[in-house]
Every structure is written in C-alpha cells, then in structure tokens.
N, C-alpha and C positions, 0 to 999 in steps of 0.2 A: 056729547063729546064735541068738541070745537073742531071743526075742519081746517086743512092749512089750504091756505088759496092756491089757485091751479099751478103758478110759476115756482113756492115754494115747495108744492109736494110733486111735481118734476125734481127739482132740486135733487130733494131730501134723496128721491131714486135715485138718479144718475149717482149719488155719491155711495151710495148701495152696494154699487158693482165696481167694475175696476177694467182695465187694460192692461199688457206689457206693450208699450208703444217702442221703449229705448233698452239698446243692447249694451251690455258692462264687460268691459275687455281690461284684463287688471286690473279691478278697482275704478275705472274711472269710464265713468256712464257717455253717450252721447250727449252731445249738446242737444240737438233735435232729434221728435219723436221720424219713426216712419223712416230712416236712415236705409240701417242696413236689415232693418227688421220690414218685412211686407206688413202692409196697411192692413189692418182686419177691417171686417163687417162693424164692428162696435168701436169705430174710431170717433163716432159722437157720443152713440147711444150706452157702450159700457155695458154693452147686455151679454150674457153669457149662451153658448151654444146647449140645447137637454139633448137634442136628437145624437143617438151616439150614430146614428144607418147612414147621417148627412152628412155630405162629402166635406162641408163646413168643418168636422170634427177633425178633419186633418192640419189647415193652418189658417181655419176663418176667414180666409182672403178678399181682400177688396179690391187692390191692384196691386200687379206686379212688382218683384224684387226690383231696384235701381243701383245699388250698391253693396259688397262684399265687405266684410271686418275681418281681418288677419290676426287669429290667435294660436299661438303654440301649443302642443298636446303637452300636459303637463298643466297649464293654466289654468285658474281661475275662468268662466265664464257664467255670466250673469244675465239679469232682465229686470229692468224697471218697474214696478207695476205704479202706475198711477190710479187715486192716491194712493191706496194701501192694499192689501190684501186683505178685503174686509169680512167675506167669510169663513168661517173655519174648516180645514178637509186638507188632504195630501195636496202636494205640488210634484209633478215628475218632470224630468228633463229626456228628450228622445232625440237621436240625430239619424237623419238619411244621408247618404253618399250621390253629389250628383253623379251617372253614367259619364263615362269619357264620352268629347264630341257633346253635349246636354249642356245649353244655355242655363245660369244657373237661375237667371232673372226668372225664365219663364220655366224652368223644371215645373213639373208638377206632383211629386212626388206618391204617386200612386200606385197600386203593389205591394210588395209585402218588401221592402228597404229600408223600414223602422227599426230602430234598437234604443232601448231604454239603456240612458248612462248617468242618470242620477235620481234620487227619490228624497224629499222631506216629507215623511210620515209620519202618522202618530208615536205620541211619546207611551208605552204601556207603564200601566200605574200596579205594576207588582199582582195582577189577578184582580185588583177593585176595576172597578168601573171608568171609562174612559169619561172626562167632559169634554163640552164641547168650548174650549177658552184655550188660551194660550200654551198651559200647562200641558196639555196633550198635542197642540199641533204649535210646533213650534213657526211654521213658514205665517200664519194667523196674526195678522196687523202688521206686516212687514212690510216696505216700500222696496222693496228687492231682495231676491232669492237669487241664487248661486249655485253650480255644478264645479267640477273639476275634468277638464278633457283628459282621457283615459293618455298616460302614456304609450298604450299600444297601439292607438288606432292610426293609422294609417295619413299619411299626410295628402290633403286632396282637399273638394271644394265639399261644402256638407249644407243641410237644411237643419238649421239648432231648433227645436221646437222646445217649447214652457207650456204646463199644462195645470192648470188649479183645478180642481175638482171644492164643489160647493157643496157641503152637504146640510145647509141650515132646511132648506126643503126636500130631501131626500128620504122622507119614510115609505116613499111609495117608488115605483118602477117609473121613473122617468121624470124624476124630479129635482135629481140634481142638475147643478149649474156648472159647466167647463168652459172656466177665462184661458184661453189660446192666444201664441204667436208665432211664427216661424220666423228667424232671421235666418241671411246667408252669410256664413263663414268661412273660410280658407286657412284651413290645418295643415302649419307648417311643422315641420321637427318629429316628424309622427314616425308611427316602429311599424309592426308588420303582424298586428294584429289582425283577428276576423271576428269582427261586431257579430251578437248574437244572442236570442233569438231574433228573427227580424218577423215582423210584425206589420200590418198595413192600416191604413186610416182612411173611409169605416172599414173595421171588421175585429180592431184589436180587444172590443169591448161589444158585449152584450149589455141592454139595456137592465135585466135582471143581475148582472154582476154582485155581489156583497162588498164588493168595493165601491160602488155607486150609491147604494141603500144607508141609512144611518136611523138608528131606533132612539127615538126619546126614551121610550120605556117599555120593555127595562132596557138600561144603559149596556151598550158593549163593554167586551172588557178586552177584547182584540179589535186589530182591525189590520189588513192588507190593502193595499192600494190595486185597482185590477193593473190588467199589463202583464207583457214578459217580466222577467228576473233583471236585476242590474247586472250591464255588463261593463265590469272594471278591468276588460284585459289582461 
C-alpha cells in the first residue's frame, strides 16, 4: 500500500472533520470566522469532542465571546460549517438564556439552562434499514444547517449552540465525534414562552446513549438523536 507523505495525510485529516466558525442571520453568513460565534478548541485542528462528562461538550471554547448578532424570534438562524459536514449523524440546535445582570461574553453557561430548539435527523426508510449517506441524514455533506427561533421564546440575550454528532466510528461507547459551537445572540420581537426541558452540558448525555452508538450490522432501522424533546413553543 503506498503511504501519503506526512504533509498530505495531515491534509487528508484535517479535511475529515469540520468546524462551525460563522453564524447565518437571514440567509446571509458572516464575513469572518470567530465573530459572534466563540473560538472553539478545533479552530485549527477540526477535531471533534468523544468525552460527553467534559465540560468541552458544552461550547468547546477557546476564547471568550466578543460580539452579539441580533435575530428576531420567528427567524431563520444558522451555522457555517467549514468545509462541509463530512460525517454522517443528527445535527441539533440548543439555546441557554443569559441570567439578567450576566456578561454574555464571559457567561458560562453551566446548569441545567439548555433547551433543544431544533433537530435534523435521520430520514426513516419505511421499516428497512437506515444508511449511512445522504438519503438518511439529510444535514450530511452540507456547508450550513439551520434552525428556525421559536416564536415564543422570549426576547433576551441567549447562547445558540450547533451540535453534529459523528457516528462513522460510533459502534462502540465513546466513539462518536460531536463538532460544537456556541454563538451569542440577542432575541428581539420574542412572546412569553417557557423554553423546556432544560438540560445542562455535561450531563444531557451519557456516554452509552443509543443516540451516540451506530451498528454496521445489522443496520438500524430507527434512530433518535439523545437530548430533550424539541421545544417549538
């Protein structure tokens, strides 16, 4: 078997895995990465977080927030992933509420403040077998995923988290790969909703989940993302 030289099968990796660097507010993305979305850990490296118990699994942070994006509840809101979303598995969307009086740069969003507000999941194939390619997870080779902000929730300053769940190595307990990012947003026009269940990061996920696990064989023929329930107000 012919080896690729050291520089190339660096490459080949890095391109492997993926980021959300840039936030999408109507359709129209950030110029620059790192804006109003916080730096993660894999702002070179593109490596994804396994440990679900590591604080890491909340927004992978590298440094702190600098800047807030102003979207309307009701709106479109999105995530860049640079390049693509190259493994196959769920994507969920989760937002925290910063506290009144809570810097939102430096929040840390820790406690039980999560709520799940959007999910692209597998597509079920009528009782056959699920694959693992486009046909069943639709968010799978996409350069940006999308949620819609509930129009209930509340008008206020929030943590938008993106979450990919990898499961091309997932047959065993702790082997999937979750690509993370937390931006900060400012939800105007909002109603008087109560976000719910709320959920904390670590804790929303055990490592033995069936949402984290994926079997070559035999092939599933469901699949549930872990997490609370979507809550669309």
């Amino acid at each position: 078997m012919k080896l690729l030289p050291p520089v190339l099968f660096l490459a080949a990796t890095a391109h492997a895995h993926y980021r959300f660097p840039k936030l999408i507010v109507n359709g129209v993305a950030e110029a620059q990465e790192w804006v109003s979305v916080r730096q993660t850990k894999n702002f070179q490296s593109n490596q994804g977080v396994t440990d679900v118990n590591s604080p890491d699994i909340r927004c992978f942070q590298n440094r702190a927030g600098t800047s807030v994006a102003k979207v309307a509840a009701g709106d479109p809101l999105g995530f860049v992933a640079m390049a693509e979303i190259s493994h196959f598995g769920p994507v969920s969307f989760y937002m925290a509420r910063v506290p009144e009086g809570q810097d939102i740069n430096s929040w840390a969003a820790d406690g039980k403040v999560w709520f799940k507000v959007g999910e692209i999941s597998a597509v079920e194939n009528g009782g056959g077998p699920l694959t693992s390619d486009e046909k069943t997870w639709p968010a799978y080779k996409q350069t940006s995923v999308e949620f819609t902000i509930p129009t209930a929730l509340p008008s206020g300053q929030y943590l938008a988290r993106v979450e990919s769940i990898a499961l091309h190595q997932a047959s065993s307990i702790g082997g999937a790969q979750i690509y993370l990012s937390c931006a900060q947003v400012e939800v105007t026009g909002g109603g008087s909703g109560t976000p719910g269940p709320l959920v904390s990061f670590p804790g929303a996920y055990q490592a033995s989940d069936p949402g984290l696990l994926w079997s070559y064989y035999p092939l599933a023929t469901s699949y549930k993302a872990p997490g609370p329930a979507v809550w669309l107000g």
